[in-house]
N, CA, C and O atoms as a Tripos MOL2 file, in Angstrom:
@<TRIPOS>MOLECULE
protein
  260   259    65     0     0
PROTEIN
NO_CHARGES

@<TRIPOS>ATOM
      1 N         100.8960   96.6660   82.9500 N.3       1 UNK1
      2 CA        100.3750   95.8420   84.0250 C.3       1 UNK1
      3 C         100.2130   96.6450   85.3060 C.2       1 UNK1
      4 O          99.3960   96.4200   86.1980 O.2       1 UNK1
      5 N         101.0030   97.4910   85.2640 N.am      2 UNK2
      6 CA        101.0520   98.1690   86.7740 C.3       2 UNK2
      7 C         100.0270   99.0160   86.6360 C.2       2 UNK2
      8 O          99.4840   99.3350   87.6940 O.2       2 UNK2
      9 N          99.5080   99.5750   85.4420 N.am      3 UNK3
     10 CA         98.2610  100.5800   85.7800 C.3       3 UNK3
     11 C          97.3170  100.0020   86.1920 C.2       3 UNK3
     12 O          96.6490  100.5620   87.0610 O.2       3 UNK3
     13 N          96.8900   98.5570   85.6700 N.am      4 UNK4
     14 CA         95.5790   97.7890   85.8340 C.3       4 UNK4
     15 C          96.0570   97.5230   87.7270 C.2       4 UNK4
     16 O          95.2680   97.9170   88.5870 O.2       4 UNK4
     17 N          97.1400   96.9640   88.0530 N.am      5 UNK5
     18 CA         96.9810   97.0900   89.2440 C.3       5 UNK5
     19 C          96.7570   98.3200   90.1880 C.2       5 UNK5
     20 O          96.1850   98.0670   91.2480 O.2       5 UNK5
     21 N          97.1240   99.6070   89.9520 N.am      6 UNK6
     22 CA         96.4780  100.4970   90.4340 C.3       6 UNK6
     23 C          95.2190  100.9210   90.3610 C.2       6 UNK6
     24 O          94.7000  101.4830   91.3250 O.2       6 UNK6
     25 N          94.4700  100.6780   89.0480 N.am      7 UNK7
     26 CA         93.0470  100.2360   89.2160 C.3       7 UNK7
     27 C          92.4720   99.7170   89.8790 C.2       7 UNK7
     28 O          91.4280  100.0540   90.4380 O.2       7 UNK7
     29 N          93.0240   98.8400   89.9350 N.am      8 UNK8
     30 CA         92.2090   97.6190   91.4800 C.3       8 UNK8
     31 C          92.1930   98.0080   92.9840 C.2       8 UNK8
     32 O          91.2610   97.8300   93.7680 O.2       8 UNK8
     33 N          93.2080   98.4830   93.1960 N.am      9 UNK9
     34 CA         93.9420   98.6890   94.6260 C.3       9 UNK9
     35 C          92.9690  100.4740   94.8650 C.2       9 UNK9
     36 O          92.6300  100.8260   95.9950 O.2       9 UNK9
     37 N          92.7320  101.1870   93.8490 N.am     10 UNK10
     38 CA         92.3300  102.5270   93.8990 C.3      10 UNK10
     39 C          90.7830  102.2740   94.0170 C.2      10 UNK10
     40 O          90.3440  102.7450   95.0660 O.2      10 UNK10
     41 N          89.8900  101.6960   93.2810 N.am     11 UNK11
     42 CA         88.4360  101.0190   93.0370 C.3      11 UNK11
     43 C          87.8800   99.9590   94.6560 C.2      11 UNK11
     44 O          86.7870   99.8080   95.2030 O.2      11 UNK11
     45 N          89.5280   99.3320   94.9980 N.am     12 UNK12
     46 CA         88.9710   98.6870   96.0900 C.3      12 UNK12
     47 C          89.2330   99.7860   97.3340 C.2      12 UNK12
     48 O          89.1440   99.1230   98.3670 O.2      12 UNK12
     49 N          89.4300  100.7570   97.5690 N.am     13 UNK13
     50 CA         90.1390  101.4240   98.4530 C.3      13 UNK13
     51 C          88.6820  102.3670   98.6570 C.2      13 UNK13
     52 O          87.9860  102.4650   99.6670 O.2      13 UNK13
     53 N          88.4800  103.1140   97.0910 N.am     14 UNK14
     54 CA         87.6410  103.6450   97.6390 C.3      14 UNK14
     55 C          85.8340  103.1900   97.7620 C.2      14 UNK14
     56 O          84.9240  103.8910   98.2050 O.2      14 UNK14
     57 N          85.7680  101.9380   97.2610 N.am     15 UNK15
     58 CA         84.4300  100.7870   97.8650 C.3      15 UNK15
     59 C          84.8400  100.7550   99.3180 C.2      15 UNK15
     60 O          83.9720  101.1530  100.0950 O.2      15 UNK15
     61 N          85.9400  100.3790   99.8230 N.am     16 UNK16
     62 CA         85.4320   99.9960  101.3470 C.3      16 UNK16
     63 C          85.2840  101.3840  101.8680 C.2      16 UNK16
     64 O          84.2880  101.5410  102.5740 O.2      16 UNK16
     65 N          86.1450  102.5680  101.6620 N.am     17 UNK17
     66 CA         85.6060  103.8370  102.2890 C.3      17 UNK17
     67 C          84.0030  104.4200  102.2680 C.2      17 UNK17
     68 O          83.2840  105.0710  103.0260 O.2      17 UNK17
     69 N          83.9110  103.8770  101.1350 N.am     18 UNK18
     70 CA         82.2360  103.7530  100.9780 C.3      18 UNK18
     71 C          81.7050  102.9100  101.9550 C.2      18 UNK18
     72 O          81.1440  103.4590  102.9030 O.2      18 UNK18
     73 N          81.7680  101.5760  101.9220 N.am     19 UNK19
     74 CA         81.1090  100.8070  102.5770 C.3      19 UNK19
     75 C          81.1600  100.8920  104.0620 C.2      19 UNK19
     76 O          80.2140  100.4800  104.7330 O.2      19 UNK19
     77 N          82.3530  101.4720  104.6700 N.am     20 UNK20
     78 CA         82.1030  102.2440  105.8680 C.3      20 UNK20
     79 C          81.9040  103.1480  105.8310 C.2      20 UNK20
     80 O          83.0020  103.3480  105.3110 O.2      20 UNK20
     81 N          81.3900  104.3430  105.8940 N.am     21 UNK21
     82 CA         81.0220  105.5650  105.8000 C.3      21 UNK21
     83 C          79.3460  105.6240  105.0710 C.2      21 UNK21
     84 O          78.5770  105.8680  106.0010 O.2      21 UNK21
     85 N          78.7820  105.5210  104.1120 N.am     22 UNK22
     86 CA         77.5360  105.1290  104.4800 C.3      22 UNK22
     87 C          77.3560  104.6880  105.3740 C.2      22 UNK22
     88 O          77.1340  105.5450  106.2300 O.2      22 UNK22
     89 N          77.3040  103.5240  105.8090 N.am     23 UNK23
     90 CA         76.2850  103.0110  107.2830 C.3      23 UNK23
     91 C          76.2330  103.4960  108.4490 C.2      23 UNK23
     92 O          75.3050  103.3240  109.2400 O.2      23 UNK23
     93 N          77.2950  104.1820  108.6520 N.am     24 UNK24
     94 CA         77.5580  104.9480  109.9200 C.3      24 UNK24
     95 C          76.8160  106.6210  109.9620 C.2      24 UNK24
     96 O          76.4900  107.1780  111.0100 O.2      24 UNK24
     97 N          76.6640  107.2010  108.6120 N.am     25 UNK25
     98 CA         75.8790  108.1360  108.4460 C.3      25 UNK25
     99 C          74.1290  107.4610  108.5100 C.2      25 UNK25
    100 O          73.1810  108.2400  108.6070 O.2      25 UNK25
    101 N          73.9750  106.2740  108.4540 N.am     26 UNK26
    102 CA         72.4570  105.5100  108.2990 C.3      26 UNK26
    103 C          72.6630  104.2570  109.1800 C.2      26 UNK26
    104 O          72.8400  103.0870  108.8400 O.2      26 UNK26
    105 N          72.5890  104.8510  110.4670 N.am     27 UNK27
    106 CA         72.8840  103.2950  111.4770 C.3      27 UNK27
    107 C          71.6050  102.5490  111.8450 C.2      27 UNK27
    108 O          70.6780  102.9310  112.5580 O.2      27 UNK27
    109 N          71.7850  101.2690  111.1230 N.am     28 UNK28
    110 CA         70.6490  100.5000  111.3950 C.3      28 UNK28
    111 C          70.2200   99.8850  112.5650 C.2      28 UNK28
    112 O          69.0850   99.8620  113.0400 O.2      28 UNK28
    113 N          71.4380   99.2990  113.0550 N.am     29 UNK29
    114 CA         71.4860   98.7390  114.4310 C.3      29 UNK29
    115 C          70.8980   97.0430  114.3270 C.2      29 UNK29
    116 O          70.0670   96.3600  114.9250 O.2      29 UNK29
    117 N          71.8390   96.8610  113.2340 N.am     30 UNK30
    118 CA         71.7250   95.2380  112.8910 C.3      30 UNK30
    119 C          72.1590   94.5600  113.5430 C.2      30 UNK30
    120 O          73.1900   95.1750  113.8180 O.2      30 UNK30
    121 N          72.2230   93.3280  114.2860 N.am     31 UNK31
    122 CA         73.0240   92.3210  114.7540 C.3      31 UNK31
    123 C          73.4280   91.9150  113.8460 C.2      31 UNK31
    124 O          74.2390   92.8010  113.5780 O.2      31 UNK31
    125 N          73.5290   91.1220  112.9880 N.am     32 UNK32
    126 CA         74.5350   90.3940  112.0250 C.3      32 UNK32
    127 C          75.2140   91.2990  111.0540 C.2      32 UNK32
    128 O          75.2280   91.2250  109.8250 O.2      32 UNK32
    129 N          75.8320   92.2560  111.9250 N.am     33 UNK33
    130 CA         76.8260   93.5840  110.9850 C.3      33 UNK33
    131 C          77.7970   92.2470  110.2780 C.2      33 UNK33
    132 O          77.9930   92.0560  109.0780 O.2      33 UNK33
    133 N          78.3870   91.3000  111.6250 N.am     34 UNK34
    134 CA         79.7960   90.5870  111.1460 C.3      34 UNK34
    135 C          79.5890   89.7670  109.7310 C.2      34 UNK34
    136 O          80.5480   89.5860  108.9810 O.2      34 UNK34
    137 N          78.4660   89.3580  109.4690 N.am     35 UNK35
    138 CA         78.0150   88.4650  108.1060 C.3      35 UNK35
    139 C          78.1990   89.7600  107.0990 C.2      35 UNK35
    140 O          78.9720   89.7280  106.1410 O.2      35 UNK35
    141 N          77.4430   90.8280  107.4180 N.am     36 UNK36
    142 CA         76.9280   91.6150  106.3710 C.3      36 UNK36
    143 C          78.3790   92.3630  105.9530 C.2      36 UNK36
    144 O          78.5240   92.6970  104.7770 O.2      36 UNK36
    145 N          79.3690   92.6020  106.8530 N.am     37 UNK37
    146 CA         80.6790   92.8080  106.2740 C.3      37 UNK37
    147 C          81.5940   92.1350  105.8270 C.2      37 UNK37
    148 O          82.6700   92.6050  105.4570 O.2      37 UNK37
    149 N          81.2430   90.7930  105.8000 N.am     38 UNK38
    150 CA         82.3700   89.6770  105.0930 C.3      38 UNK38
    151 C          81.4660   89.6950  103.9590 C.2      38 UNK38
    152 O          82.0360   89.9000  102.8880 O.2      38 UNK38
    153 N          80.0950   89.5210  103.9020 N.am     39 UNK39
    154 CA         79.6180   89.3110  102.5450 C.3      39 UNK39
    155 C          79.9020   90.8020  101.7640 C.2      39 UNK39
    156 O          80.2580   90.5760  100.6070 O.2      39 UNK39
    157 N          79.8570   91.9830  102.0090 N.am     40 UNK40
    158 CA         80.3710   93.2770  101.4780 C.3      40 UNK40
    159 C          81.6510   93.2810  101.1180 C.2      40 UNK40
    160 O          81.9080   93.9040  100.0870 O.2      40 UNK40
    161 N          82.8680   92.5570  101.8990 N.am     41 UNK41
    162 CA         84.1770   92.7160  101.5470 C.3      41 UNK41
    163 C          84.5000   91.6900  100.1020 C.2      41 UNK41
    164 O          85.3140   91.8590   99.1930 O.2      41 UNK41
    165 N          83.6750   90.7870  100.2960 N.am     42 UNK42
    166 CA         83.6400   89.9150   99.3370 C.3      42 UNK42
    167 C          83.3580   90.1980   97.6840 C.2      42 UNK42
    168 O          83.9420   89.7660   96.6900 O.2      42 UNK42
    169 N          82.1640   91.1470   97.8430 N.am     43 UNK43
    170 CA         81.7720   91.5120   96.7650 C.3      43 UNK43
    171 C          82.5550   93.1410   96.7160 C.2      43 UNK43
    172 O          82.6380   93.5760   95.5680 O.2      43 UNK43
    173 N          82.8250   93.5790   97.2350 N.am     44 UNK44
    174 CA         83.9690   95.0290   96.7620 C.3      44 UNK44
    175 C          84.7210   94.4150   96.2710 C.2      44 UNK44
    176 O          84.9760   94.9170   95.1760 O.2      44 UNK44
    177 N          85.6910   92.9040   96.5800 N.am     45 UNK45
    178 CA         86.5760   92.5240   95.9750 C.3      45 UNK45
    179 C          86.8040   92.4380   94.5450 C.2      45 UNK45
    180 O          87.7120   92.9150   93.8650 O.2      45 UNK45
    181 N          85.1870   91.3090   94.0290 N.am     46 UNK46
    182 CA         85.2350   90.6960   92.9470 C.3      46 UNK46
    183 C          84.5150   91.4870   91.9950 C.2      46 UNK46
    184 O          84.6840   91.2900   90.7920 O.2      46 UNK46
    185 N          83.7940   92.2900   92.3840 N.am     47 UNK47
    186 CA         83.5760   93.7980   91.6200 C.3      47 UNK47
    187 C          84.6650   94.6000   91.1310 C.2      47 UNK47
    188 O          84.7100   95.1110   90.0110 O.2      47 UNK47
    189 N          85.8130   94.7090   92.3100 N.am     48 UNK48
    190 CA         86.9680   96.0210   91.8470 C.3      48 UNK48
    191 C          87.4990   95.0570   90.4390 C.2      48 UNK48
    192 O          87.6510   95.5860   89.3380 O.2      48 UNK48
    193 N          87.8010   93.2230   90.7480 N.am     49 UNK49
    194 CA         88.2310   92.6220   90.0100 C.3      49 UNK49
    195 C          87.9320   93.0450   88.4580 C.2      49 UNK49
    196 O          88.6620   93.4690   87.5620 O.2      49 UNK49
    197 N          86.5010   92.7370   88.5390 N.am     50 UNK50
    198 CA         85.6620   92.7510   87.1620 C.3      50 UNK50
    199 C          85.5120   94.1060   86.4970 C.2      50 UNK50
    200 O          85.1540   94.3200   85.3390 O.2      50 UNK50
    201 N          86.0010   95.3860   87.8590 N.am     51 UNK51
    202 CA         86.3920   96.7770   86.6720 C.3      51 UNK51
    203 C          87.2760   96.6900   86.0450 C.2      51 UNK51
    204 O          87.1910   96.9740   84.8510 O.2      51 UNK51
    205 N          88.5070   96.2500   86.6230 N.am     52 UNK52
    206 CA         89.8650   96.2100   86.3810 C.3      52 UNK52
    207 C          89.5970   95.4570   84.9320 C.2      52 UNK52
    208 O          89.4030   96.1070   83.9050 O.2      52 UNK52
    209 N          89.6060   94.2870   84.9590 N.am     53 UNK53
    210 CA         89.1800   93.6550   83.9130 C.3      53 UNK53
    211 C          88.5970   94.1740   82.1150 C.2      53 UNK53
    212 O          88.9010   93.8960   80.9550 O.2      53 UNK53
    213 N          87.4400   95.2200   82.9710 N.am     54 UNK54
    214 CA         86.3810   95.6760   82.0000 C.3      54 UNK54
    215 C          87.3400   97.0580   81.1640 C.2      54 UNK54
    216 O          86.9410   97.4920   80.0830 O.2      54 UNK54
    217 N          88.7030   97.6680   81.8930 N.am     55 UNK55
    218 CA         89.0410   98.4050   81.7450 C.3      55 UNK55
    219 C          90.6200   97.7100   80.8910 C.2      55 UNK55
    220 O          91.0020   98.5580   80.0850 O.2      55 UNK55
    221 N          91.2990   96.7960   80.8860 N.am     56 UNK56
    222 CA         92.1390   95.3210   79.8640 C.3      56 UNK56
    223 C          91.4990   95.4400   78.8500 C.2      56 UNK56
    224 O          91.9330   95.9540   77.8190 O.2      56 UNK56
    225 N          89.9830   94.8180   79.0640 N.am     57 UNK57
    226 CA         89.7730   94.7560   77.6680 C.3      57 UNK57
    227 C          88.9230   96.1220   76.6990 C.2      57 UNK57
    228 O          88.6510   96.1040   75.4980 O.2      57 UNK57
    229 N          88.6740   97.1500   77.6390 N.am     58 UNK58
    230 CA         88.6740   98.3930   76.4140 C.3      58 UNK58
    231 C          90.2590   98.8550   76.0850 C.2      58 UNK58
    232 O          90.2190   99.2820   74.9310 O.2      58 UNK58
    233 N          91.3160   98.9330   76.4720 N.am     59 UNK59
    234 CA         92.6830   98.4810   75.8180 C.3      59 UNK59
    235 C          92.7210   97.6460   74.8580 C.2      59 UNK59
    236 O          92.8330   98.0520   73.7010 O.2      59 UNK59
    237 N          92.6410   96.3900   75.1390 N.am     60 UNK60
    238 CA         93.0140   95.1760   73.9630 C.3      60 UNK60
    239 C          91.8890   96.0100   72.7060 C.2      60 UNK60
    240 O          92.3070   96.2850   71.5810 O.2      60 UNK60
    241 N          91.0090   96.2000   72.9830 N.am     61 UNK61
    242 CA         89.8940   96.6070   71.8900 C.3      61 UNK61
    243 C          90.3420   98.0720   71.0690 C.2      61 UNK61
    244 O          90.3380   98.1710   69.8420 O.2      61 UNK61
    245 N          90.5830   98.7640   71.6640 N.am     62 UNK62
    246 CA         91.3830  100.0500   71.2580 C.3      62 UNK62
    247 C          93.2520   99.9440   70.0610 C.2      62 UNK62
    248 O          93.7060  100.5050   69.0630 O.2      62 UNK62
    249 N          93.6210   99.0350   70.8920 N.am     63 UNK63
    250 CA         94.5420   98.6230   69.9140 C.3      63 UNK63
    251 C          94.3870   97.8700   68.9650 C.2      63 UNK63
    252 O          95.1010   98.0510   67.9780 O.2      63 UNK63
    253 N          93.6720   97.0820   68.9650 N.am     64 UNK64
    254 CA         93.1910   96.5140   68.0720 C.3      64 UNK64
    255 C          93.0080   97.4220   66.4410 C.2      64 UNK64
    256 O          93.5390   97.1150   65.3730 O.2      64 UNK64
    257 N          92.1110   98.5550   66.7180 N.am     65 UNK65
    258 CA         92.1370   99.5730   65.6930 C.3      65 UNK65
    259 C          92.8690   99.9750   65.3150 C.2      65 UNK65
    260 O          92.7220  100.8330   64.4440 O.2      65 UNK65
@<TRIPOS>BOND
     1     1     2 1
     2     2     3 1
     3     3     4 2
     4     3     5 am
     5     5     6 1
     6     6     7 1
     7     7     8 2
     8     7     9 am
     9     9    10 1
    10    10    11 1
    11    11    12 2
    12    11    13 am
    13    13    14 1
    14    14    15 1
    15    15    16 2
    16    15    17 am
    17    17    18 1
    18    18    19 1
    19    19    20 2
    20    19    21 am
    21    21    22 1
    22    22    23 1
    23    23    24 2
    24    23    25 am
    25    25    26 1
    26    26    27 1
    27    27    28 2
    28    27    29 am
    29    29    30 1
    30    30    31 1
    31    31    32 2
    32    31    33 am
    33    33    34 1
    34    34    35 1
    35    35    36 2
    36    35    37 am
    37    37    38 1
    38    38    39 1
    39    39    40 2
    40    39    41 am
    41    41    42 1
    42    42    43 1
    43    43    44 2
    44    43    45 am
    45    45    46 1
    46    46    47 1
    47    47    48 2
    48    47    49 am
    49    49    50 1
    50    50    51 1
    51    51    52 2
    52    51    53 am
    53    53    54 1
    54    54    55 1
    55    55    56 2
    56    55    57 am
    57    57    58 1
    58    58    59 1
    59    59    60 2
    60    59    61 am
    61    61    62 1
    62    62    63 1
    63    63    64 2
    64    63    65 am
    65    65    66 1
    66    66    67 1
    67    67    68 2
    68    67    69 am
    69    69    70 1
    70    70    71 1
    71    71    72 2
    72    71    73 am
    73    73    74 1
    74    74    75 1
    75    75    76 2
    76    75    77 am
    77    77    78 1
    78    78    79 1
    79    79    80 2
    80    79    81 am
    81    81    82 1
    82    82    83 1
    83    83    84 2
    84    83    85 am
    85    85    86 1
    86    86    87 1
    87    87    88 2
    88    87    89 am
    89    89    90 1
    90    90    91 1
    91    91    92 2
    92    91    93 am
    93    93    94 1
    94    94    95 1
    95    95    96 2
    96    95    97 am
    97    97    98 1
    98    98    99 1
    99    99   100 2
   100    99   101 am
   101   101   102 1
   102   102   103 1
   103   103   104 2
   104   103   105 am
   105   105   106 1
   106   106   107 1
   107   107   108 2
   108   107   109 am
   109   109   110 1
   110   110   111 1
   111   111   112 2
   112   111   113 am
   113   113   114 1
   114   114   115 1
   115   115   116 2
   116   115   117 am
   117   117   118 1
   118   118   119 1
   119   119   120 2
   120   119   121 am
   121   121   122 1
   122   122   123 1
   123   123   124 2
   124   123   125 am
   125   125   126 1
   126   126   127 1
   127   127   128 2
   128   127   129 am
   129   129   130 1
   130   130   131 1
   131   131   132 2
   132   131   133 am
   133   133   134 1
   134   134   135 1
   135   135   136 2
   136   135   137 am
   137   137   138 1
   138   138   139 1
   139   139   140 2
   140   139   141 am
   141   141   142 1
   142   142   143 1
   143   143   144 2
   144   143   145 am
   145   145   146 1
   146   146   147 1
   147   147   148 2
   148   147   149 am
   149   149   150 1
   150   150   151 1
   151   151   152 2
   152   151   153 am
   153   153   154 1
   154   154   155 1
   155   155   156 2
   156   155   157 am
   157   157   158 1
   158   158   159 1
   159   159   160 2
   160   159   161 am
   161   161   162 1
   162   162   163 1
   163   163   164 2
   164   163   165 am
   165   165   166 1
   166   166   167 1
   167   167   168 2
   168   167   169 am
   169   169   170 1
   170   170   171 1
   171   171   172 2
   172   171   173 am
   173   173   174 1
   174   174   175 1
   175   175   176 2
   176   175   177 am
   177   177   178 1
   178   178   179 1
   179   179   180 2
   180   179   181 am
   181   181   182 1
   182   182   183 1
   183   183   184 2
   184   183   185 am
   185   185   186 1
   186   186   187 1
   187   187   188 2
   188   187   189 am
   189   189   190 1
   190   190   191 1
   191   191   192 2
   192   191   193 am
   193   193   194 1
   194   194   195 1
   195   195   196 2
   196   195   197 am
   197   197   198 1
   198   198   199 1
   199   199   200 2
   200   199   201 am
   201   201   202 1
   202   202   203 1
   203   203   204 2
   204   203   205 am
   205   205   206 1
   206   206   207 1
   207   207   208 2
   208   207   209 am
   209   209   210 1
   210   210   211 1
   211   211   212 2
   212   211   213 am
   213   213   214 1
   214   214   215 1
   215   215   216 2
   216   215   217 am
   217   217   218 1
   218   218   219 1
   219   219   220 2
   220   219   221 am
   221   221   222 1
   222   222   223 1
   223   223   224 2
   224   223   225 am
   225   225   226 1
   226   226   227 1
   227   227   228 2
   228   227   229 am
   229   229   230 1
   230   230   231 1
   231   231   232 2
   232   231   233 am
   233   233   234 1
   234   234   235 1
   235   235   236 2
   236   235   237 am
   237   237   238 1
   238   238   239 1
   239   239   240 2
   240   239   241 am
   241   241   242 1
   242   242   243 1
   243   243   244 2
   244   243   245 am
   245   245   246 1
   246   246   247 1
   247   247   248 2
   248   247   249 am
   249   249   250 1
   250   250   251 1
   251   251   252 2
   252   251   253 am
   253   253   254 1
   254   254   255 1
   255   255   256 2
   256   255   257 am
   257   257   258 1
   258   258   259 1
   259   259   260 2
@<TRIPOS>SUBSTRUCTURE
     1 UNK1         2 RESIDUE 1 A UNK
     2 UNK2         6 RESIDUE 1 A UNK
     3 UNK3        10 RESIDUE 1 A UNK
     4 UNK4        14 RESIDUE 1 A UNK
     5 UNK5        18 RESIDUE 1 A UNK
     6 UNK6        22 RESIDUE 1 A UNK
     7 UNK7        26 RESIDUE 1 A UNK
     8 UNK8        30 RESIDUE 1 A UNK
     9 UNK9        34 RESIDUE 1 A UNK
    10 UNK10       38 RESIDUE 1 A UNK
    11 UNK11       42 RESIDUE 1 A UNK
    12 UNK12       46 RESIDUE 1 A UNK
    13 UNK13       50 RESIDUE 1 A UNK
    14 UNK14       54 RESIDUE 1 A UNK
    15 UNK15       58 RESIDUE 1 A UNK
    16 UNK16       62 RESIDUE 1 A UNK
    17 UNK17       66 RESIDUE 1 A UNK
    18 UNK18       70 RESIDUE 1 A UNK
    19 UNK19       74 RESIDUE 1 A UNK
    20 UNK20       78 RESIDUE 1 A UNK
    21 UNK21       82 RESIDUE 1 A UNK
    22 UNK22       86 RESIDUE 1 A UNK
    23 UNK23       90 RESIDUE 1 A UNK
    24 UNK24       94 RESIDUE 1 A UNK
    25 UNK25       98 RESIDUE 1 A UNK
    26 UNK26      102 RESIDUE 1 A UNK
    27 UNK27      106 RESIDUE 1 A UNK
    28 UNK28      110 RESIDUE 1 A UNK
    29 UNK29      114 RESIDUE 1 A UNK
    30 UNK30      118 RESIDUE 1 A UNK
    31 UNK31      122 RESIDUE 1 A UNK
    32 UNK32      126 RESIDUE 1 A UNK
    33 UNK33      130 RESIDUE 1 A UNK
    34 UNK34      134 RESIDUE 1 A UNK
    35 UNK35      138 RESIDUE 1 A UNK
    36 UNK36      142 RESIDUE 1 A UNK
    37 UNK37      146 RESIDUE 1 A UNK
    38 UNK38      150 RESIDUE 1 A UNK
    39 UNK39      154 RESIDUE 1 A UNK
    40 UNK40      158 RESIDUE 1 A UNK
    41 UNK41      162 RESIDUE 1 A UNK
    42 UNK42      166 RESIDUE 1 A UNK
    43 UNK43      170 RESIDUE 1 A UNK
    44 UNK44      174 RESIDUE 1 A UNK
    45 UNK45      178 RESIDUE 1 A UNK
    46 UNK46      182 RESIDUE 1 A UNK
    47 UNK47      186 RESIDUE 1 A UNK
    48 UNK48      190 RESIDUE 1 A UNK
    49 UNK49      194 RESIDUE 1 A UNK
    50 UNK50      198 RESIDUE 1 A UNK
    51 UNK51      202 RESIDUE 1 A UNK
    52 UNK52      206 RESIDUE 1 A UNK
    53 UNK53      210 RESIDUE 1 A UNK
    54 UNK54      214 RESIDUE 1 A UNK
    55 UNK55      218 RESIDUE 1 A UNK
    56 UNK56      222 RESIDUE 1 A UNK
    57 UNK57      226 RESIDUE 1 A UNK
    58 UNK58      230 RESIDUE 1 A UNK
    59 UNK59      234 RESIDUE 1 A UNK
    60 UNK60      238 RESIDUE 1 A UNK
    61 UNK61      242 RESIDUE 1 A UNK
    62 UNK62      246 RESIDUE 1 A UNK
    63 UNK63      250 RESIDUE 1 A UNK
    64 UNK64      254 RESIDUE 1 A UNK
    65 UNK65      258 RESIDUE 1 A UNK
């Protein structure tokens, strides 16, 4: 269990370093940054979720054999 949680915590760590660091190398000069970073934090979330996940079940599948 504890690896899958380091999966998550490592996948989400380095999405938001991404997600800041692009834009600041490509500054658009948006007004609605504050939307466009809750909707970004949102989806780094449920993305890191669904690796973590994708990475359970190539385990369960592996033992299986």
């Amino acid at each position: 269990m504890g690896r899958y949680v380091s999966i998550f915590f490592m996948t989400v760590f380095v999405a938001v370093a991404l997600f800041f660091t692009i834009p600041a190398l490509f500054s658009a000069g948006s007004s609605d940054i504050d939307l466009l970073v809750f909707i970004g934090m949102i989806l780094i979330i449920l993305v890191s979720f669904v690796i973590t996940q994708l990475f359970y079940i190539m385990d369960v599948l592996k033992k299986r054999k």
